[in-house]
C-alpha positions in Angstrom: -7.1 -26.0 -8.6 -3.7 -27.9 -8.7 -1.3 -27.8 -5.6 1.9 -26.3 -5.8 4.3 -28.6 -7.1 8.0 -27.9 -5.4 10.0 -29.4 -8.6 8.7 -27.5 -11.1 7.8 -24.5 -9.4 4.4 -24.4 -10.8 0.9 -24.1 -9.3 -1.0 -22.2 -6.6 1.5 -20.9 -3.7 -1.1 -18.9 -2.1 -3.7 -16.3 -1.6 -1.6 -13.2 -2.1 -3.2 -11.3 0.2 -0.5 -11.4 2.6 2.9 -11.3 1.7 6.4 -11.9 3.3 8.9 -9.0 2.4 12.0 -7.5 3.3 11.4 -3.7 4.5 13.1 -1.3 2.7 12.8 1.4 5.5 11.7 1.2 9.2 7.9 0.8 9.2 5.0 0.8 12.4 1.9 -1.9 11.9 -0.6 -0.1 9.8 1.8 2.1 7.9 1.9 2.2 4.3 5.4 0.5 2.3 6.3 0.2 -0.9 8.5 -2.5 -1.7 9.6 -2.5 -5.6 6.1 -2.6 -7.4 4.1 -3.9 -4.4 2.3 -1.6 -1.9 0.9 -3.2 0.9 0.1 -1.7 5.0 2.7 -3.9 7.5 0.8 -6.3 9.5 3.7 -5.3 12.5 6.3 -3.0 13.2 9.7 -3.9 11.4 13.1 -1.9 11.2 15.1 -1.4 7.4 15.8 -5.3 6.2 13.4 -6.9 8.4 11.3 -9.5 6.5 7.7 -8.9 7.8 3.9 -9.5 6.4 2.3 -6.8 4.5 -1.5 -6.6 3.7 -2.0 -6.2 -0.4 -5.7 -5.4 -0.2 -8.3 -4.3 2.1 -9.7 -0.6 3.1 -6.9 1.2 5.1 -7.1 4.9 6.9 -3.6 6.2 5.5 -1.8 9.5 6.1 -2.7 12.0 3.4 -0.7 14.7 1.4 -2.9 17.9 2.2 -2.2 21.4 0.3 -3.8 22.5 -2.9 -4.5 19.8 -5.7 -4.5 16.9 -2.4 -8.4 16.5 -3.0 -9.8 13.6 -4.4 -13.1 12.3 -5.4 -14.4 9.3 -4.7 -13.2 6.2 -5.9 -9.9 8.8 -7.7 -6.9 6.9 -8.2 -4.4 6.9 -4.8 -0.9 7.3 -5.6 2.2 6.5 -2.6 4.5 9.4 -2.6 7.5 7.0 -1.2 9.5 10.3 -0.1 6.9 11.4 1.9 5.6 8.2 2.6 1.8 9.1 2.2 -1.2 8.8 -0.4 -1.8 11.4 -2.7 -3.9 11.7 -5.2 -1.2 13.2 -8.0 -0.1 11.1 -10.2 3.2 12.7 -10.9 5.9 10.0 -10.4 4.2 8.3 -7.5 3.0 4.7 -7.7 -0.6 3.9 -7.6 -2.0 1.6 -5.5 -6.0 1.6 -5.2 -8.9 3.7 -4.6 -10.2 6.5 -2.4 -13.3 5.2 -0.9 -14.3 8.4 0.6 -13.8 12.3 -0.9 -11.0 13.3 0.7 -10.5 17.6 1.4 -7.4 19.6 1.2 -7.3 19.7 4.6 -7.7 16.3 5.3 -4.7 14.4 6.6 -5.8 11.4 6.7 -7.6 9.2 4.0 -9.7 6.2 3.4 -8.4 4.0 0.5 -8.8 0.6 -0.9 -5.7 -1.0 -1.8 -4.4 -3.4 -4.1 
């Protein structure tokens, strides 16, 4: 694998698994954030324009929409509802971001998914 080479931009920066970004909107550690096209769970808490380290993969217990047509099989595509700011299984226009790794219920607020 070639190193990164500064004057031509080109070659491996890094992993990806972590990445620096500017929060769009106040966020805890743990929580779900949605950050143009990249969904990742924020490493620490960080207020609206705070440049923080999100994780882009993993397993993550997220809040869940709940409410009739918020079950999901699993491995069903997760979507983040970024007005809510919480999985959901409906597509609608929400932005998907993994896998449920467990059924999830109606009821069920909160959900397992794999992300990235």
């Amino acid at each position: 694998m070639k190193g990164y080479d500064p004057s031509t931009g080109l070659g491996y920066i890094q992993t990806g698994r972590y990445l620096e970004v500017t929060l769009p909107y106040a966020r805890s550690g743990g929580q779900g954030v949605l950050v143009g096209d990249i969904f990742g769970i924020c490493t620490v808490d960080g207020a609206q324009g705070e440049v923080i380290n999100i994780d882009t993969e993993c397993v993550y217990g997220l809040v869940a929409a709940t409410g009739s047509g918020n079950d999901a099989a699993q491995g069903a595509a997760a979507y983040w509802d970024d007005t809510n700011k919480r999985i959901t299984p409906q597509a609608s226009t929400h932005k998907k971001v993994g896998n449920f790794v467990t059924a999830k219920t109606t009821t069920q607020a909160f959900a397992s998914v794999k992300i990235g």
